[in-house]
C-alpha positions in Angstrom: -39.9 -1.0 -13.9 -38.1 -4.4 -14.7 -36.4 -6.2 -11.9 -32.5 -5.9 -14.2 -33.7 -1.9 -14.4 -34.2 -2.0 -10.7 -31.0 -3.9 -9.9 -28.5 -1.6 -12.7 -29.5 1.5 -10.8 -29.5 0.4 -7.4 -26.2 -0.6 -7.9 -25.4 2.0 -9.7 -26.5 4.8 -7.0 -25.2 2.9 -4.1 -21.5 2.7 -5.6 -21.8 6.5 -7.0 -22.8 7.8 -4.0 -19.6 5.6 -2.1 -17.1 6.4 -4.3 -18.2 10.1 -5.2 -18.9 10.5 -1.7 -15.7 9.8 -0.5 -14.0 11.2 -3.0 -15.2 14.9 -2.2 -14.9 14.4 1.5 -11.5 13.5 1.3 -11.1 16.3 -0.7 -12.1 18.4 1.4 -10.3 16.7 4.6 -7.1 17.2 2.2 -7.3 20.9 0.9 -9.2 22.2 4.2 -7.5 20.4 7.3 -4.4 19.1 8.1 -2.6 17.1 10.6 -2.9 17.8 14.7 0.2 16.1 15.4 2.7 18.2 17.5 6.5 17.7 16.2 10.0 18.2 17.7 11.8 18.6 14.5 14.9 17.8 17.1 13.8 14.2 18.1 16.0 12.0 16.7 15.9 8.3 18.3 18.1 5.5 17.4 16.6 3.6 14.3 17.1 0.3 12.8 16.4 -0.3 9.4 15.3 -3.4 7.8 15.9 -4.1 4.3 14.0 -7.5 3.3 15.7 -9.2 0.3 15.3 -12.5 -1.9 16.9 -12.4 -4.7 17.7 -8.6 -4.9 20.9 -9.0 -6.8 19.9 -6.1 -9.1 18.9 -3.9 -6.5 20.6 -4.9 -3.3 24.0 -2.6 -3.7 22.0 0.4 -4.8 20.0 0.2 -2.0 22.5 -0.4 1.1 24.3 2.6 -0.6 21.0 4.3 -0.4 20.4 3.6 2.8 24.3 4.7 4.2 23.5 8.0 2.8 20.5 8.9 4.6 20.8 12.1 6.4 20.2 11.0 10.4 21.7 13.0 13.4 22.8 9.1 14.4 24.3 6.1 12.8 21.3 4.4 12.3 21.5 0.0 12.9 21.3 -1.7 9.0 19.8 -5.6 8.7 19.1 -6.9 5.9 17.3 -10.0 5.7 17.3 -12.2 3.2 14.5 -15.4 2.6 16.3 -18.0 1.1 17.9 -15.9 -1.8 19.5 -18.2 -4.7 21.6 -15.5 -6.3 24.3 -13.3 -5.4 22.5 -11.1 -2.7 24.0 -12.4 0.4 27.4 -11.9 -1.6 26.5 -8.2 -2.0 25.5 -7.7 1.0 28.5 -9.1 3.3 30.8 -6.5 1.6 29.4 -3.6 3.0 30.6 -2.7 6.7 28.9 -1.9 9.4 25.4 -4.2 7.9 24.3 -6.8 9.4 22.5 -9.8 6.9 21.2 -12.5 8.3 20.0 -15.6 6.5 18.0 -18.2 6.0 18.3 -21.8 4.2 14.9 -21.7 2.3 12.6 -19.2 1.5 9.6 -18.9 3.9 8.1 -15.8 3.1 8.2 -11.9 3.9 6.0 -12.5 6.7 8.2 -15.0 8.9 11.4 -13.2 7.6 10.5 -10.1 9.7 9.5 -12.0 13.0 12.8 -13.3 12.9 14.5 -10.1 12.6 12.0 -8.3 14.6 12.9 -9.6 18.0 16.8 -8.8 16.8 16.0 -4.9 16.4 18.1 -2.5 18.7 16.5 0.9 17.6 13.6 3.0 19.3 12.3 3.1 16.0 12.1 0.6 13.1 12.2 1.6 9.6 10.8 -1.3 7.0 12.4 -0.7 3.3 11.8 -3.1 0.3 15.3 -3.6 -1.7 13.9 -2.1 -4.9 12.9 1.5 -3.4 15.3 4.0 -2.8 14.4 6.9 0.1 15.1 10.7 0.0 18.5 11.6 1.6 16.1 13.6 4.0 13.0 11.1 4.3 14.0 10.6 8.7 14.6 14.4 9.3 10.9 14.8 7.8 9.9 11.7 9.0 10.8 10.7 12.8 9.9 14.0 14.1 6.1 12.7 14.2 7.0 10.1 16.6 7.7 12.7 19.6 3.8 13.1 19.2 3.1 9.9 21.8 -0.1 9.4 19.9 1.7 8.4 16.6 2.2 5.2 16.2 3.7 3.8 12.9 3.6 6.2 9.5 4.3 5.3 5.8 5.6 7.5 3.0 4.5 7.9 -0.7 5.4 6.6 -3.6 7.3 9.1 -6.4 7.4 6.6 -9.9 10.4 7.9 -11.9 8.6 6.2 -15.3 5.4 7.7 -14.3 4.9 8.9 -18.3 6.7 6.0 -19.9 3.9 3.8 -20.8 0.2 3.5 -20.5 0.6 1.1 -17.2 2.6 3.7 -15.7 0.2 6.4 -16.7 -2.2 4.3 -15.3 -0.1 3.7 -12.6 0.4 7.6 -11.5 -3.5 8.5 -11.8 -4.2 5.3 -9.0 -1.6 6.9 -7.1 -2.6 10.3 -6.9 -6.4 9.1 -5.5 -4.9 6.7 -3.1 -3.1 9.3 -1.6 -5.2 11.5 -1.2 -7.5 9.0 0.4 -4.8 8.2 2.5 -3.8 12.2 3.5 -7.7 12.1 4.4 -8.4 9.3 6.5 -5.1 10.3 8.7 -6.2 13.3 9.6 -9.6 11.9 10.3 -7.7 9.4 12.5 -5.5 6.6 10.8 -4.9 4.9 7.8 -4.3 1.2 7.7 -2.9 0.6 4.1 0.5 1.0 4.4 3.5 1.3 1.8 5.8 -1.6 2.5 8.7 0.1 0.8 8.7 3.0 3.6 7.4 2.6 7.0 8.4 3.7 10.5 6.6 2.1 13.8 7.6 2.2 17.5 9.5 -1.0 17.8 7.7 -1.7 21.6 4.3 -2.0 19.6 6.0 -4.3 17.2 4.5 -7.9 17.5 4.6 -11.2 15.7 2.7 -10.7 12.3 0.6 -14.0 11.1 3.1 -16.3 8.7 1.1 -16.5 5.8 0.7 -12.3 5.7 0.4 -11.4 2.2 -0.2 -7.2 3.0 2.4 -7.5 6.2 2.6 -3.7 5.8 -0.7 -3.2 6.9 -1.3 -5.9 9.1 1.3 -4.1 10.9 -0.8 -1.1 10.9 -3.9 -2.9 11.9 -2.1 -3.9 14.9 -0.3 -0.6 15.6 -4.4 0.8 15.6 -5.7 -2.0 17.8 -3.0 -0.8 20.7 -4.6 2.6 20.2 -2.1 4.5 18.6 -2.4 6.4 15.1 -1.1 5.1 11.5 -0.4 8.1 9.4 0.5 8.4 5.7 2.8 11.7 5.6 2.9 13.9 2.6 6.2 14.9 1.4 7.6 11.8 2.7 8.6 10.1 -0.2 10.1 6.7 -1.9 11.4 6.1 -5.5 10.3 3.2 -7.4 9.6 2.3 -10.7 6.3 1.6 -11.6 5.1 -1.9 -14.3 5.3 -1.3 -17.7 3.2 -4.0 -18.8 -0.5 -4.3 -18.0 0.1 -7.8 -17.3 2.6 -7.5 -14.8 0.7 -4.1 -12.9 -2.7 -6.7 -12.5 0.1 -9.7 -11.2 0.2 -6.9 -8.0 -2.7 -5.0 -7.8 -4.0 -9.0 -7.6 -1.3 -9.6 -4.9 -2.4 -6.8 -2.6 -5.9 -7.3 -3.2 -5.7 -11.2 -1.9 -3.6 -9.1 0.9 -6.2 -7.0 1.8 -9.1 -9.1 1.8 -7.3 -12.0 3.7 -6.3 -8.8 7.1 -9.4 -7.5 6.8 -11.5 -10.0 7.0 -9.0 -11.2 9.8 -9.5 -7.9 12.0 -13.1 -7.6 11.0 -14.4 -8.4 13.9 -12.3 -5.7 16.1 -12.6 -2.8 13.8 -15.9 -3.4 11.9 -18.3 -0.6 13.5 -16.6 -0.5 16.5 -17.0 2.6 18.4 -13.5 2.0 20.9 -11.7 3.3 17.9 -13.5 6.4 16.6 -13.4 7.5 12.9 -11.7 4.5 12.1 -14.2 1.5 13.6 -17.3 3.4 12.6 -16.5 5.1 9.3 -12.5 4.2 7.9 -12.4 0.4 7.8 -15.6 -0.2 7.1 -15.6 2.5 4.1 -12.4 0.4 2.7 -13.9 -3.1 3.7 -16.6 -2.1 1.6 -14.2 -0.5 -1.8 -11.9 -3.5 -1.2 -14.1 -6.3 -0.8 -18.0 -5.6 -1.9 -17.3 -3.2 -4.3 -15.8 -5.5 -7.3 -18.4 -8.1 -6.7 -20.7 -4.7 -7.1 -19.4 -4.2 -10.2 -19.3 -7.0 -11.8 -23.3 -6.9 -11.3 -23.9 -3.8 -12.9 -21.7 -5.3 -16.0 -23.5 -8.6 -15.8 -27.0 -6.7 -15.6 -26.6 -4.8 -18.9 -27.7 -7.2 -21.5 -31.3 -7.5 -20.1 -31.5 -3.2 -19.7 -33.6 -2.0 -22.1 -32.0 -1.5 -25.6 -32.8 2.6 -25.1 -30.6 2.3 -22.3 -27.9 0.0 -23.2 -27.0 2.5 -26.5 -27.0 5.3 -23.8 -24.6 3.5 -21.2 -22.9 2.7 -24.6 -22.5 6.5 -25.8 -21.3 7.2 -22.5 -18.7 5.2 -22.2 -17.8 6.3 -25.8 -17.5 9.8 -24.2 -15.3 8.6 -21.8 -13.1 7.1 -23.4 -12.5 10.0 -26.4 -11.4 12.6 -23.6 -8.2 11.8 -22.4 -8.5 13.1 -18.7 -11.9 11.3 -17.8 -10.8 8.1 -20.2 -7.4 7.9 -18.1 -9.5 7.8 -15.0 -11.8 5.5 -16.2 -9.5 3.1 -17.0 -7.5 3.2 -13.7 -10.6 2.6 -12.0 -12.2 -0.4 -14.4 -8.6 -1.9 -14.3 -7.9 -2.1 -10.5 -11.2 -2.9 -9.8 -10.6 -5.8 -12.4 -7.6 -6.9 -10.5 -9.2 -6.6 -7.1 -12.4 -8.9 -8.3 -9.3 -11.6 -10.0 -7.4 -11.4 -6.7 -10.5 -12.1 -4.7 -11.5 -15.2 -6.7 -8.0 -16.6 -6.6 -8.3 -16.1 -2.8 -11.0 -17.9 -1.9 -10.5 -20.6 -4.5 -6.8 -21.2 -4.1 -5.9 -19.1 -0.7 -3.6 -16.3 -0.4 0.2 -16.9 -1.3 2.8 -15.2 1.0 5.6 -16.6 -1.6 4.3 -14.2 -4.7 6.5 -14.0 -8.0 8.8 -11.6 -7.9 8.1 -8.6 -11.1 11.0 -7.7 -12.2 10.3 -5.1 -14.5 10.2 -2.3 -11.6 13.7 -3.7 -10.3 15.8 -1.2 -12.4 18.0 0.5 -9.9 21.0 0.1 -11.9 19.5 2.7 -14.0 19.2 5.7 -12.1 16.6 8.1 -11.4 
C-alpha cells in the first residue's frame, strides 16, 4: 500500500475513533448518569457580581438592569469594571445606585481587570457576567445551591442564542453548541470540566487567585486553577445565559480563533500538572488530555488528511469526493459537517496566529452579537 494511502487512513481511524469515541461515551454519561452532587436548595450565600465592561455602551444599561432583577434571597454586591472604556459606559454605569464601577485610565486587558477587582470582592461567592449576556431571573436559585456540596468548586451555565435560526452562522452556531454541551454535561459528571463560559460563572471567592495578565480564555484558566486546588468545575444544565450568536461567518471564525489561541496558550500552560496525571482522577488521565488532543493535535490532524488527498489513488479520491457530495445534499449531516470543518478551521487559524504572532488579551471587540437594545 502507498505510504499517502497509509498516512489518509491512519489519520483517518485515529481521529474517527477520538471523536466518534467520545461522542457516544458522552452520550451515554449524559442520557444514563447524572450529577452526585448533594444540594441545599436553601443555601443562599452573599454573592458579588462582576460585570467586566469596555466599551459596552450598547449593552451596559440592559445589563445592570438585568442583573438588579435577579431573583436572590440577598441583595447581592454589583461591580462593574471597566478597562479603559472610551465611550459612554462609565456614564451609564454611575447612574445606577447601589453599583459600584471602578475604572481604569487605559485599557489593559480582561485578565488584569479582574485581579484588580478580585481582591475588592465581599461575597462568599463570585459571579463573572460579560456585559452583553443577560441571565435568567432564576439562574442563582438553580445555581448557588451546588455550592453547599464542599466538593464543588466553580460552575458555568449555557448558552441559549435568541437568533439561533436567523442565518447560516447562527445555525452553525446552535449545532456547535448543542455538542459542546453535551461534552461538557459528560465530562462533569465524570469529574470536571475546564472550558468555562465567561458570560456565567460562579467560584468560591477563597479559591480565587491572580490569573496570568496576558490570559486570553480567563474563564478557564480560572477553572484550571479551581481543579488544581482539588475542587470540581461543573457545567450545569438548565442554567442558562442569553446572547446573541455572529451572523457573519467572518465575524463567528474572529472568536472561535480567539478562544482557540485561549485554549492552546492555558493548556499548554497547565500541561504539565494535569497531563496524565493520576492526583486528579478522570480529569488528569482521560479529560484534559482528550481535549488537549481535540484542541491542539486534532487541526494539525486534519489538515494532513486534506493535504494527503491529491496523491490517494484517483479510485479513492472520486469516493472521498461522492461522499462528501452526500454530506453535503442532506441537510442534518451537511449542517454537522460544516460546524465541524468550520471550527476546526478556526481552531488550526487561531493556532498559527498563536505561535507566529502570540496570543492577544486585547481582542477586537464583535459587535454584531451586542444587540441588547433589541430584546429577546
Amino acid at each position: 500500500m502507498p505510504v499517502f494511502n497509509v498516512v489518509f487512513w491512519s489519520l483517518v481511524v485515529t481521529l474517527g475513533t477520538l471523536y466518534i469515541g467520545y461522542y457516544l461515551l458522552c452520550l451515554y454519561l449524559s442520557e444514563k448518569k447524572s450529577l452526585k452532587i448533594e444540594k441545599d436548595p436553601k443555601f443562599a450565600p452573599k454573592i458579588s457580581i462582576i460585570i467586566p465592561a469596555w466599551n459596552e455602551e450598547k449593552t451596559i444599561e440592559g445589563k445592570i438592569k438585568n442583573t438588579l432583577e435577579l431573583n436572590y434571597p440577598k441583595t447581592p454586591e454589583i461591580i462593574v469594571i471597566d478597562d479603559g472604556t472610551d465611550d459612554k459606559t462609565n456614564e451609564i454605569a454611575r447612574k445606577f445606585k447601589g453599583v459600584k464601577l471602578i475604572t481604569q485610565k487605559q485599557r489593559t486587558g480582561k485578565a488584569v481587570a479582574l485581579n484588580r477587582v478580585f481582591k475588592l470582592c465581599k461575597g462568599d461567592l463570585v459571579l463573572i457576567t460579560d456585559a452583553d449576556s443577560r441571565l435568567e431571573k432564576d439562574v442563582l436559585l438553580k445555581s448557588v445551591p451546588y455550592f453547599s456540596d464542599k466538593s464543588v468548586g466553580a460552575i458555568t451555565g449555557r448558552q441559549s442564542i435568541p437568533n439561533a435560526s436567523e442565518t447560516t452562522t447562527t445555525k452553525i452556531e446552535k449545532n456547535y453548541r448543542n455538542f459542546f454541551y453535551l461534552i461538557r454535561q459528560a465530562e462533569s459528571i465524570l469529574d470536571s470540566t475546564f472550558i468555562f463560559d465567561g458570560p456565567f460563572m460562579i467560584i468560591r471567592r477563597d479559591l480565587l487567585e491572580d490569573i496570568h495578565g496576558d490570559s486570553v480564555a480567563d474563564d478557564s484558566e480560572i477553572a484550571l486553577r479551581v481543579r488544581k486546588k482539588g475542587y470540581r468545575t461543573l457545567s450545569l444544565k438548565g442554567v442558562n445565559y442569553i446572547e446573541y450568536a455572529s451572523r457573519k461567518i467572518k465575524d463567528r471564525t474572529k472568536r472561535k480563533q480567539r478562544r482557540a489561541q485561549g485554549l492552546i496558550q492555558i493548556m499548554t500552560r497547565f500541561f504539565g500538572t494535569f497531563f496524565l496525571n493520576p492526583k486528579y482522577g478522570w480529569f488528569g488521565m482521560f479529560i484534559f488530555p482528550v481535549e488537549f488532543f481535540m484542541h491542539v493535535i486534532s487541526p494539525i490532524l486534519i489538515l494532513m488528511v486534506i493535504l494527503t488527498i491529491p496523491f490517494l489513488p484517483l479510485n479513492l479520491i472520486g469516493l472521498i469526493s461522492a461522499l462528501i457530495l452526500l454530506i453535503l445534499l442532506i441537510p442534518k449531516s451537511r449542517s454537522i459537517f460544516l460546524t465541524f470543518i468550520h471550527s476546526q478551521y478556526a481552531c488550526l487559524k487561531g493556532m498559527v496566529g498563536y505561535f507566529l504572532k502570540g496570543p492577544s488579551n486585547k481582542w477586537e471587540q464583535i459587535t454584531d452579537t451586542r444587540r441588547y437594545e433589541e430584546g429577546v
